[in-house]
C-alpha positions in Angstrom: 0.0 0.0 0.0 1.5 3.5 -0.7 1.1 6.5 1.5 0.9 10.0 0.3 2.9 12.9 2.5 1.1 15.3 3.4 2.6 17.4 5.9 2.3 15.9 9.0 -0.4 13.8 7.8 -0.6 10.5 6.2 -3.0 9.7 3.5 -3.8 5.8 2.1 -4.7 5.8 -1.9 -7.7 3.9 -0.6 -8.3 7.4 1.6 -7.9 9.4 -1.2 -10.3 7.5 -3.8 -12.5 7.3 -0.8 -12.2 11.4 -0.9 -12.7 11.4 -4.8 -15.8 9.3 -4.8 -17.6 11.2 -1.9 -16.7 14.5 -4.2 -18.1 12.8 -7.4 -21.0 11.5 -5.7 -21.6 15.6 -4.4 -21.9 16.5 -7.7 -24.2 13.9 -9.1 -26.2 15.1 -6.0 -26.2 18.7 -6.7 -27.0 17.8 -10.9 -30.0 15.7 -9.7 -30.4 18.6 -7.3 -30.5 21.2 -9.9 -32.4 18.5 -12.6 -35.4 18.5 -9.4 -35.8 22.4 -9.1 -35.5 23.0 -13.1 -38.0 20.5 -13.8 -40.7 21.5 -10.6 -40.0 25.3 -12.7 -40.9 23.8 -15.6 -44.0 21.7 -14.5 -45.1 24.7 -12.5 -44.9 27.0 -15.4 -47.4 24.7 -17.5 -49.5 24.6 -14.7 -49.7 28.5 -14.7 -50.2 28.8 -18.3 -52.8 26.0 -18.3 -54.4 27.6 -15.2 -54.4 30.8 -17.1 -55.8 29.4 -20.3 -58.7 27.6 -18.4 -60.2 30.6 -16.6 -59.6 32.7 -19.9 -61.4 30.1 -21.8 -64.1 29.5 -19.5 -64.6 32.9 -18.3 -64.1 35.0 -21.7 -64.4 32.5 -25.0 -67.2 29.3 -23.6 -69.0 32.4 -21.5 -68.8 34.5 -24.1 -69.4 32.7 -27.4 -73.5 32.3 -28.2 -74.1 29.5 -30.4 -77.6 28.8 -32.4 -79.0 25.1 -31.7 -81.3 24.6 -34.4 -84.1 21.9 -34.4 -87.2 21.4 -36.9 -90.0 20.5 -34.7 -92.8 18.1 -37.1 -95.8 17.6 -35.6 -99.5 16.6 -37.6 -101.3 18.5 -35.0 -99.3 21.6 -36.5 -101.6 23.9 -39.0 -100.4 24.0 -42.5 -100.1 27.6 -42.0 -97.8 27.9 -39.5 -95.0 25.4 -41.9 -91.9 26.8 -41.5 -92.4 29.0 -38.7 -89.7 30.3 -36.5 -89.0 30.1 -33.0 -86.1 31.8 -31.1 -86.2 30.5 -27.3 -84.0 33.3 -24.9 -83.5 32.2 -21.5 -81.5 33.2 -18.4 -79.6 36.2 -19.7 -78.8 37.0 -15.9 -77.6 40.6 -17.3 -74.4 41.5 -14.8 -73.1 38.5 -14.1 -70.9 37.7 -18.0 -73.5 39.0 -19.9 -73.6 43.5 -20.3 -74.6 45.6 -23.3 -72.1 44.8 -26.1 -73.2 41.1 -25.6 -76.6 42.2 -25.5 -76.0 44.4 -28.5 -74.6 41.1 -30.0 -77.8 38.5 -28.8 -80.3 41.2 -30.7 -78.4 40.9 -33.9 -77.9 37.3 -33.6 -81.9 36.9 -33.6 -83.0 39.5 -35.8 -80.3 38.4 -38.5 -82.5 35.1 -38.3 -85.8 36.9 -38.7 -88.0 34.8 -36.4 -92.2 34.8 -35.8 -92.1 34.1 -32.5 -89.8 35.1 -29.2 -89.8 33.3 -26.0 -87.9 34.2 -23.2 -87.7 31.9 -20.7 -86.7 33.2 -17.5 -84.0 34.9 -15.2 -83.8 38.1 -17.2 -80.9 40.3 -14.5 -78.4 38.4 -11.7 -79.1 38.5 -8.6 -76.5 40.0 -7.0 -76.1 42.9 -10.1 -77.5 46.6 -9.2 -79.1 47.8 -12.5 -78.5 51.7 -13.0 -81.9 53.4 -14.3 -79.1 54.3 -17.1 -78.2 51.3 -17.5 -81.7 49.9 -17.4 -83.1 52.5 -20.4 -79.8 51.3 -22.6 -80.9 47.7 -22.3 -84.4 48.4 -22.7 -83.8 50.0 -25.8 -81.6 47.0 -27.0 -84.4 44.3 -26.2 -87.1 46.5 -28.2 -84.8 46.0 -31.4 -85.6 42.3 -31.2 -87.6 42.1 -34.4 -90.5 39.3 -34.5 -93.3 39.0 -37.5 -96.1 37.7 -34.5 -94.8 38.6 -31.3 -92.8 38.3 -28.4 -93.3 36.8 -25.1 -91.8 36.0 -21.6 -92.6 34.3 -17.9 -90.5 35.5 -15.1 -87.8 33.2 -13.7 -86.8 32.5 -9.8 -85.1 35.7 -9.8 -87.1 38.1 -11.8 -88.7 40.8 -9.9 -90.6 44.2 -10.4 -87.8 45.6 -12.3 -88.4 42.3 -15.1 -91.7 43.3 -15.3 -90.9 47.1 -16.5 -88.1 46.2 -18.4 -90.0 43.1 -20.5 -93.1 45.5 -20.8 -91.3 48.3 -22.2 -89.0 46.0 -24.6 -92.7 45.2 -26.6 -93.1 41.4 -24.6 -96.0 40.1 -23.4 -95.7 38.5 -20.1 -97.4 35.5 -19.6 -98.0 35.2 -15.6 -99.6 31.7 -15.2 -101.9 32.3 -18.5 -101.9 31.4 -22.4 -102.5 33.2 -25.5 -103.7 31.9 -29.2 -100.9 32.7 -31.6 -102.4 32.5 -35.7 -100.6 32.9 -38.9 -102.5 33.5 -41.9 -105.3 31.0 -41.3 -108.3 30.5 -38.6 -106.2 27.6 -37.1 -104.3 28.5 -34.3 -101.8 27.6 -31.7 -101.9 27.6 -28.3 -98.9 29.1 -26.3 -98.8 28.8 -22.2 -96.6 30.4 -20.0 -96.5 29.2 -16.5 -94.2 31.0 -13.4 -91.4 29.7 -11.5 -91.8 27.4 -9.0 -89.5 28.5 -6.4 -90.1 31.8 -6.0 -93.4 32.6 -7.6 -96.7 31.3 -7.5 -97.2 28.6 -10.9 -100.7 27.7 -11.0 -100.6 25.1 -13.8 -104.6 25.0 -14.0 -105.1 28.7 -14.6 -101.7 28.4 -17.3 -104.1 25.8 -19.0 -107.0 26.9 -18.6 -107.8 27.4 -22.0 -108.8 23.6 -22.0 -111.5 24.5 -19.3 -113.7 26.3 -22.3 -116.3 24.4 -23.1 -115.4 25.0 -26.7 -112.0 24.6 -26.6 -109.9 22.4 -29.8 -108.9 19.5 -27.8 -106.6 18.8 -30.8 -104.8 21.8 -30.6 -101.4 22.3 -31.4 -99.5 23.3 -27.3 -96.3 24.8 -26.9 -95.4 25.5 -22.8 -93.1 27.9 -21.2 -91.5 27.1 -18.1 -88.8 28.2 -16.3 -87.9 24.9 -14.1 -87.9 21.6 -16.1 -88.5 19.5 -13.6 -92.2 20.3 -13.7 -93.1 18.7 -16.5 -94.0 15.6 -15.0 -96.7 17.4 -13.1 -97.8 18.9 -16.2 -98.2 16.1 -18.2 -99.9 14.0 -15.5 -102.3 16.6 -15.9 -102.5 18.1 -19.4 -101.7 17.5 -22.9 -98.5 19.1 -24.0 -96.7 19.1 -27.5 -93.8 21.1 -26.9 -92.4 22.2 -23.3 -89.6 24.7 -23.7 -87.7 25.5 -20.5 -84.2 27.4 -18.9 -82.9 27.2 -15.6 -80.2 24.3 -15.4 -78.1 26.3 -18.2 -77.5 22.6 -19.1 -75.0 22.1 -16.6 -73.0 24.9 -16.5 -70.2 22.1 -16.3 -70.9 19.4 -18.9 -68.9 16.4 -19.7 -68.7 14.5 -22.6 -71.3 11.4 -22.5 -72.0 12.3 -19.0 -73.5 15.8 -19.7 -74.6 18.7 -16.9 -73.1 18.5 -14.1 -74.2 21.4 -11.6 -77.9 20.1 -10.6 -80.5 23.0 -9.0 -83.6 22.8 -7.8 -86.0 22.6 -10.7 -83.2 20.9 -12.3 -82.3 17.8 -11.3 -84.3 15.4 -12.9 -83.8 17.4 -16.6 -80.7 19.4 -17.0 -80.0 18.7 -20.7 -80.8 20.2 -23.8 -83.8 17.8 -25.0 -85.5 14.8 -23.6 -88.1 12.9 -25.8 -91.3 12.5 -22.8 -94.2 10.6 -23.7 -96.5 12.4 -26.1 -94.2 15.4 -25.6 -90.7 17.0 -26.2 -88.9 18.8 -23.4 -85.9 21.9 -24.5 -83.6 23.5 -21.7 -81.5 26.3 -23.0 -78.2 26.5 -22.1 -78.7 30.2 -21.2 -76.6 33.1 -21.9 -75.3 34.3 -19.0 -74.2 32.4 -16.0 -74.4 32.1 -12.2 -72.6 30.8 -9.0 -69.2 30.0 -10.3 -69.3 32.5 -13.3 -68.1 30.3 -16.2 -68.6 27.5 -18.6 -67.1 24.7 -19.6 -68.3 22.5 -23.1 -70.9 24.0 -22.7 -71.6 27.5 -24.5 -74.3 29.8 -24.2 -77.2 29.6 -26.8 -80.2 30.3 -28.1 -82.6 27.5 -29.5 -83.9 27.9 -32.8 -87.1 26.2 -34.2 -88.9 25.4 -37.3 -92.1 24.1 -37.1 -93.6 21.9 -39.8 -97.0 19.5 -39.9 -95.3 17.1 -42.1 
């Protein structure tokens, strides 16, 4: 064995590869070390940009962007004379919460550019928690009166419509249907009959007075029914009662949340049962908008706000 001099000291070659292989296994540490921390960086910087991505997505692009859903609704019960008639269903605009002016501006030009007969609005018209300005309330009063319509236009007040609905719906040229019906005709004697029923939670829906129409003596037992509602979930009362063609509803804003083949995920009362966009009932078919705005958690996600567009036809 050879020993190294040095100074007063010494050292084995055994000692000394000894000292070499603690210093080469330092800097494998400190590499690995260094590897660790530029790695977490990295994986933490995707997360952040991913993070970022998400809530711009969800808050500003799947809040943001309306999309048209367009069905063609065939039914024999349907008059020759209203074939090919259009139906844009609004619902749950909850103005204040992602929804203002422009996008307001924006829903009226996405409607009229479609040059409907009809206009339903189903519900939930300002948020909650948002303090309209009387400004504020004139400027989007004005915009909802632009909503062109060859027939008419008509609403029913959601869980959280109040007074202030009533003023603004009135003035924007809709007819409020509070628990009651109307006979919509196009061009013929034959008409259709179209019921508007409140919401359940917070209002008083009186199904029999909606339909009372069927309470006439005279009344067309055939005739061609198209419901409002604002909660979905009602339906089943409804039909246990009544004869309905055509329920269209809001409230559930589908989900919110929705996940491919699962669908909605965020269930409210009213909307737990039927959350979805369309359910085929017996004798009937059920819509839910999606909504425009949004509530709670303040974003989307696969699920965009939209309005429903119909075409009716008898054959």
């Amino acid at each position: 064995m050879i020993n190294y001099n040095s100074g007063d000291n010494m050292i084995t070659r055994s000692e000394k590869n000894e000292e070499i292989q603690k210093e080469i296994i330092k800097e494998q540490n400190r590499k690995i070390r260094k590897e660790i921390v530029l790695t977490s960086l990295k994986i933490i910087t995707v997360l952040i940009i991913v993070t970022i991505i998400f809530y711009l997505y969800t808050t500003y692009i799947s809040s943001k962007l309306i999309s048209v859903n367009e069905e063609r609704i065939i039914n024999e019960k349907i008059p020759e004379s209203f074939n090919g008639l259009k139906i844009i269903q609004i619902s749950d605009i909850h103005y204040g919460s992602t929804i203002f002016l422009q996008d307001i501006k924006k829903l009226v030009s996405l409607i009229n550019d479609r040059n409907p007969d009809l206009v339903v609005f189903t519900g939930d018209l300002i948020n909650k928690n948002y303090n309209l300005k009387s400004k504020e309330q004139e400027k989007l009063i004005y915009q909802l009166k632009k909503i062109n319509s060859t027939i008419g236009k008509y609403a029913i007040m959601g869980e959280q419509d109040n007074e202030k609905f009533t003023t603004i719906m009135n003035q924007s040229n809709f007819t409020i249907l509070n628990n009651s019906y109307d006979l919509i005709y196009k061009n013929s004697n034959q008409p259709i009959l179209l019921i508007g029923l409140n919401s359940s939670i917070t209002k008083n829906i009186d199904i029999d007075k909606g339909y009372e129409y069927f309470s006439n003596p005279t009344h067309n037992s055939n005739i061609y029914t198209i419901t409002l509602l604002h909660e979905p979930d009602n339906v089943d009362e409804i039909n246990k009662k009544y004869s309905t063609d055509l329920f269209l509803a809001g409230h559930s804003h589908n989900g919110q949340i929705n996940i491919p083949y699962i669908g909605g995920i965020i269930k409210k009362d009213g909307a737990e049962k039927y959350i979805n966009k369309f359910y085929e009932l017996p004798n009937s078919k059920l819509f839910i908008s999606s909504g425009i705005g949004t509530t709670d958690n303040g974003f989307r996600l696969f699920c965009r706000p939209s309005i429903n567009f119909f075409r009716l036809s008898s054959k």
